[in-house]
LUMSE-604217 format. One record per residue (C-alpha): residue in one letter; residue number from 1; x, y, z. Coordinates in Angstrom, 2 decimals. Each point is the difference from the previous one (the first is absolute). Layout:
BEGIN
ATOM resn resi       x       y       z
ATOM    A  NUM       X       Y       Z
...
//
This chain:
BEGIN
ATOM resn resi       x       y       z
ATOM    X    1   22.32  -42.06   -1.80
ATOM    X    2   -1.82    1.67   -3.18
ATOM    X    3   -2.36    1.78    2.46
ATOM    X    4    3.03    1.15    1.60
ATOM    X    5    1.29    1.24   -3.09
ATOM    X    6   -3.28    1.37   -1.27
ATOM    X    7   -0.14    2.10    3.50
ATOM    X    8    3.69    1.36   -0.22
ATOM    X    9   -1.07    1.23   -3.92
ATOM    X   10   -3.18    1.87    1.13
ATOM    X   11    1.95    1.40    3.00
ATOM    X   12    2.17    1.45   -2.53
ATOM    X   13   -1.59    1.36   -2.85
ATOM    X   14   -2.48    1.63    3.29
ATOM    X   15    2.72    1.38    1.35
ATOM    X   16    1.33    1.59   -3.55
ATOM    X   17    3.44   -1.52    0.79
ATOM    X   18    1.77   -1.97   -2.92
ATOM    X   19    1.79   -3.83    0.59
ATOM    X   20    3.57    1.58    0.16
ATOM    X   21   -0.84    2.55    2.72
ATOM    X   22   -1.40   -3.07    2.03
ATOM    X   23    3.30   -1.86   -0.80
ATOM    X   24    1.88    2.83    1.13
ATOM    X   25   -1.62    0.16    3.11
ATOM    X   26    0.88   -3.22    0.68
ATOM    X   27    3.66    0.62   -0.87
ATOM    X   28   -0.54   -2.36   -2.92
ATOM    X   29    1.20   -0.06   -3.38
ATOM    X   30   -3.03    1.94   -2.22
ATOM    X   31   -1.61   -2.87   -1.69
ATOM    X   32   -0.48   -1.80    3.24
ATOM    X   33   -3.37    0.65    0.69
ATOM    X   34   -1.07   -0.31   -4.12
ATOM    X   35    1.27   -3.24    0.36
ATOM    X   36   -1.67   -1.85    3.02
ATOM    X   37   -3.40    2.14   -1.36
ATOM    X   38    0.16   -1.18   -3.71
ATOM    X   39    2.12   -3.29    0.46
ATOM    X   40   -0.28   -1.14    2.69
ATOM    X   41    3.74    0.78    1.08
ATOM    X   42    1.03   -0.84    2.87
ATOM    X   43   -3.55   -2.01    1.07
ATOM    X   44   -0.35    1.69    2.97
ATOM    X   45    1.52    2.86    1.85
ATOM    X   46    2.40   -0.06    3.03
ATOM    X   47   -1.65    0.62    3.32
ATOM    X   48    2.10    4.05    0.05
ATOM    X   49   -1.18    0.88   -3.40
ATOM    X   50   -3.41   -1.06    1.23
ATOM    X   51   -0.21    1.95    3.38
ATOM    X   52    1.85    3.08   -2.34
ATOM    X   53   -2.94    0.10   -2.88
ATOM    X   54   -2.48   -0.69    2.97
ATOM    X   55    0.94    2.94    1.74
ATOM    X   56    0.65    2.34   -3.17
ATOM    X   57   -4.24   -0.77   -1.33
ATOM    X   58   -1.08    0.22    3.69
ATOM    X   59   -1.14   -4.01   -0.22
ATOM    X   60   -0.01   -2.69    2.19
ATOM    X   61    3.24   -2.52   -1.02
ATOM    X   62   -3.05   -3.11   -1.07
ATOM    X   63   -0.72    1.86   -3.22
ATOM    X   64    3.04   -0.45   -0.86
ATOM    X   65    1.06   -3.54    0.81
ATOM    X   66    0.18    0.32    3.99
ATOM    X   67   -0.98   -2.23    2.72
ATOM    X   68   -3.60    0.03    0.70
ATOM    X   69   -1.44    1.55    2.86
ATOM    X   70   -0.11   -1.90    3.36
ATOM    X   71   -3.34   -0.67    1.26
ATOM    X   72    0.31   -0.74    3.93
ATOM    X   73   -3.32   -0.94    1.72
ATOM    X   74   -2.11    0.74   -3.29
ATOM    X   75    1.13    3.57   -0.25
ATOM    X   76    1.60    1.36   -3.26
ATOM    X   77    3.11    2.29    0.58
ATOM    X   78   -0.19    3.29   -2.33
ATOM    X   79    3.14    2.10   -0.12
ATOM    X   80   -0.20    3.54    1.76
ATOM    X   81    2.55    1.61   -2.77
ATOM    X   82    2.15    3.29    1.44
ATOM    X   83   -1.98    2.68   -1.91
ATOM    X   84   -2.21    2.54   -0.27
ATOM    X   85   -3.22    0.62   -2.12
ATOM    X   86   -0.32    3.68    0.40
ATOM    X   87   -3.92    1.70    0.03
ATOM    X   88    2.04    2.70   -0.90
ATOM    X   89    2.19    1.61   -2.17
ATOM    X   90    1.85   -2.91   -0.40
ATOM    X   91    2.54   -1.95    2.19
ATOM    X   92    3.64   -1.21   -1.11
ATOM    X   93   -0.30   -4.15   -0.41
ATOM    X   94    3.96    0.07    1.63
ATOM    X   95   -0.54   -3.75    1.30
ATOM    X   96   -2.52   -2.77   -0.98
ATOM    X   97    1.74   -2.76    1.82
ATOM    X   98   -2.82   -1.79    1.87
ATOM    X   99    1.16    0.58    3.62
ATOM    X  100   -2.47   -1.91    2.37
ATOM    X  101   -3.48   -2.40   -0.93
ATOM    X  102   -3.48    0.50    1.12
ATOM    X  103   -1.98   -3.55    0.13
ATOM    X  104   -3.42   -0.33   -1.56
ATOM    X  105   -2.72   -2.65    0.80
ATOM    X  106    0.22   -2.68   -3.56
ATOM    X  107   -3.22   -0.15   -0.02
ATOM    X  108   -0.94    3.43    1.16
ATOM    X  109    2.82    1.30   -3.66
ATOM    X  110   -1.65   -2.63   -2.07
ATOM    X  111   -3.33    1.57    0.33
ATOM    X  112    1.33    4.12   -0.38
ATOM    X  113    1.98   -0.97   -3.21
ATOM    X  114    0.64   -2.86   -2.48
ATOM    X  115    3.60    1.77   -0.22
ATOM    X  116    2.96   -2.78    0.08
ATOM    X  117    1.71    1.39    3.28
ATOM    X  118    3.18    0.98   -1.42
ATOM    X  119   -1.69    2.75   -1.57
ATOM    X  120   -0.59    1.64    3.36
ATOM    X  121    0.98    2.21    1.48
ATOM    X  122   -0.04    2.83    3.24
ATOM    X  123    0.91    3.64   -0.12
ATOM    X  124   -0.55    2.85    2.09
ATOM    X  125   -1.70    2.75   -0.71
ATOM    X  126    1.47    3.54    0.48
ATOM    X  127   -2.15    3.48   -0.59
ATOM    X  128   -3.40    1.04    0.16
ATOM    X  129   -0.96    0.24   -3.91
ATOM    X  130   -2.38   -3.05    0.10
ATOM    X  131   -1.80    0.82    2.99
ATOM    X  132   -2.73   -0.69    1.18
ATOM    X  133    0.25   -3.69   -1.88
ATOM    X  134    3.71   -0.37    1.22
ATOM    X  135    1.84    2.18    2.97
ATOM    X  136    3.59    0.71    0.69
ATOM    X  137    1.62   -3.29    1.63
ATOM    X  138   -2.56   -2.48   -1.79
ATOM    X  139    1.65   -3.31   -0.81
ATOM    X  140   -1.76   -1.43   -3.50
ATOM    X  141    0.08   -3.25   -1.25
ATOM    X  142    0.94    0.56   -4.40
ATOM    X  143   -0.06   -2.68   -2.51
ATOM    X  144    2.86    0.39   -2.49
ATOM    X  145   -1.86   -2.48   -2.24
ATOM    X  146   -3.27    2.14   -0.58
ATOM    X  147    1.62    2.39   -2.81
ATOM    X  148    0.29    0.09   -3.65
ATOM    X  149   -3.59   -0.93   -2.12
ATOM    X  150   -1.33   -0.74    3.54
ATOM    X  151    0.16    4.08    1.04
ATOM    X  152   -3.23    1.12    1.00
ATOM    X  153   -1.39    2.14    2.10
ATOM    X  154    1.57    0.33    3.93
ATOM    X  155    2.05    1.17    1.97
ATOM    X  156    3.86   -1.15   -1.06
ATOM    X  157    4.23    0.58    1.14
ATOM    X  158    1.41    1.91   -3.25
ATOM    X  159    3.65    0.44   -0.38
ATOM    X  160    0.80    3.24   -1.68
ATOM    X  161    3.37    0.71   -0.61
ATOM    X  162    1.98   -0.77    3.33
ATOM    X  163   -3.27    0.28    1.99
ATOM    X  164   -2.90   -2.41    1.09
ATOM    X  165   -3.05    1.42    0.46
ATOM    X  166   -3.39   -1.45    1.18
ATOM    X  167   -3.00    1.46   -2.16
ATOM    X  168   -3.27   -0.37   -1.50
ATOM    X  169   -0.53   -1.13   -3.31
ATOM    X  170   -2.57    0.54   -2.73
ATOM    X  171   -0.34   -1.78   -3.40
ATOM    X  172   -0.50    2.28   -2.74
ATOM    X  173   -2.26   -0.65   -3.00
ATOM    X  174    2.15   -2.38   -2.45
ATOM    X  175    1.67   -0.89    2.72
ATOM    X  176    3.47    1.90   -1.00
ATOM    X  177   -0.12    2.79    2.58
ATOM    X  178   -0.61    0.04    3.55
ATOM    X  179   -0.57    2.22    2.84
ATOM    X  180    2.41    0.80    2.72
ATOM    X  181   -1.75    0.76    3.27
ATOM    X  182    0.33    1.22    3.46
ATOM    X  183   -2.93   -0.95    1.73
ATOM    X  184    1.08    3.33    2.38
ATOM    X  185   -1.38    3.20   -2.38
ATOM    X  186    2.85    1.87    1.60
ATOM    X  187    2.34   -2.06   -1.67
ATOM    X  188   -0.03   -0.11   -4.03
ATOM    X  189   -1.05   -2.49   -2.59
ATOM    X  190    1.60   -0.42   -4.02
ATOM    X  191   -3.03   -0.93   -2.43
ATOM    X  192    0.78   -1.70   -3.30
ATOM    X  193    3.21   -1.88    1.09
ATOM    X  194    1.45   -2.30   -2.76
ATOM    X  195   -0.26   -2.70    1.81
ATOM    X  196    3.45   -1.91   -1.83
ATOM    X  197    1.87    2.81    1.41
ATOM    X  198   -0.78   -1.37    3.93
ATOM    X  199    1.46   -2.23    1.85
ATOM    X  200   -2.60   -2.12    1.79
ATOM    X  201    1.82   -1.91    3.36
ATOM    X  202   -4.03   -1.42    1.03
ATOM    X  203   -3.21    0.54    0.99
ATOM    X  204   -1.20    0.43    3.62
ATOM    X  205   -2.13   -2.61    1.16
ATOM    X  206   -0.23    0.22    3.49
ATOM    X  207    1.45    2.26    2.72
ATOM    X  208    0.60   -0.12    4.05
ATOM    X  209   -0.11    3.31    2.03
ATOM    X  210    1.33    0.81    3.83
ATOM    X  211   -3.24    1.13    2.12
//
């Protein structure tokens, strides 16, 4: 339950959203959420707070306390959430509700990440602003757990302001900035991005396409 905890904190203070505007969203009295983070208050969190915060950071309900996934004949079930990633100017994240599951091979997962499951996730991606390394209508497979110190170079699902976005991203030297790209050189790029002031949902570690 402390790496529950743990997640719901970073989820937070990424998102630039403060304990009683989490509370309130919950339709909870404001020191709700300070209280199961810091002591442990209530010990765990009912199953519609759960699927409420899940949906609100765009995770999968395991990271914070849910049911594992099922594995059925050795394959792993990811979540498909209700969303866009534009490779655009940006797409409006209205729903993040996971709203069907694609099934990967165990072993097949196990050897493309060492990412706990729960930290995975589908999208869809909408626009032509990372082409040719991603087309309109790709489905890509992020991990909400590579962020923070492990941001490196790649290609990653941003959320800036009310938008997600799918876009490459460059370390700076010091490692403080970063580089906003569109792999399309039609579309633009931001150089020397503070890198506290955005919101990183994952990085993209795999992706499927329609032939």
């Amino acid at each position: 339950m402390e790496n529950v905890r743990e997640e719901l904190d970073r989820l937070i203070r990424q998102r630039h959203v403060g304990y009683s505007a989490v509370s309130r969203l919950l339709n909870r009295n404001p020191a709700y959420i300070q209280q199961f983070i810091k002591r442990g208050s209530p010990r765990k969190l009912d199953d519609e707070d759960r699927r409420l915060l899940a949906r609100f950071f765009g995770v999968d309900e395991q990271l914070l306390g849910g049911p594992p996934p099922q594995v059925k004949d050795g394959l792993v079930e990811i979540p498909v959430l209700d969303v866009d990633a534009s490779a655009g100017f940006g797409a409006i994240a209205e729903s993040e509700a996971a709203h069907t599951r694609f099934g990967f091979d165990e072993r097949w997962l196990g050897r493309l990440t060492r990412a706990k499951s729960a930290s995975l996730s589908i999208i869809h991606v909408d626009g032509e602003s990372m082409e040719p390394t991603l087309r309109d209508d790709d489905e890509v497979l992020v991990d909400a757990s590579d962020h923070g110190a492990r941001l490196r170079d790649g290609i990653y699902v941003l959320r800036i302001d009310d938008a997600l976005v799918v876009k490459r991203v460059t370390m700076q030297p010091g490692g403080r900035h970063i580089t906003i790209s569109s792999d399309n050189a039609s579309y633009p790029s931001w150089t020397d991005v503070d890198r506290a002031t955005v919101h990183v949902v994952g990085r993209v570690i795999w992706f499927g396409r329609t032939v």
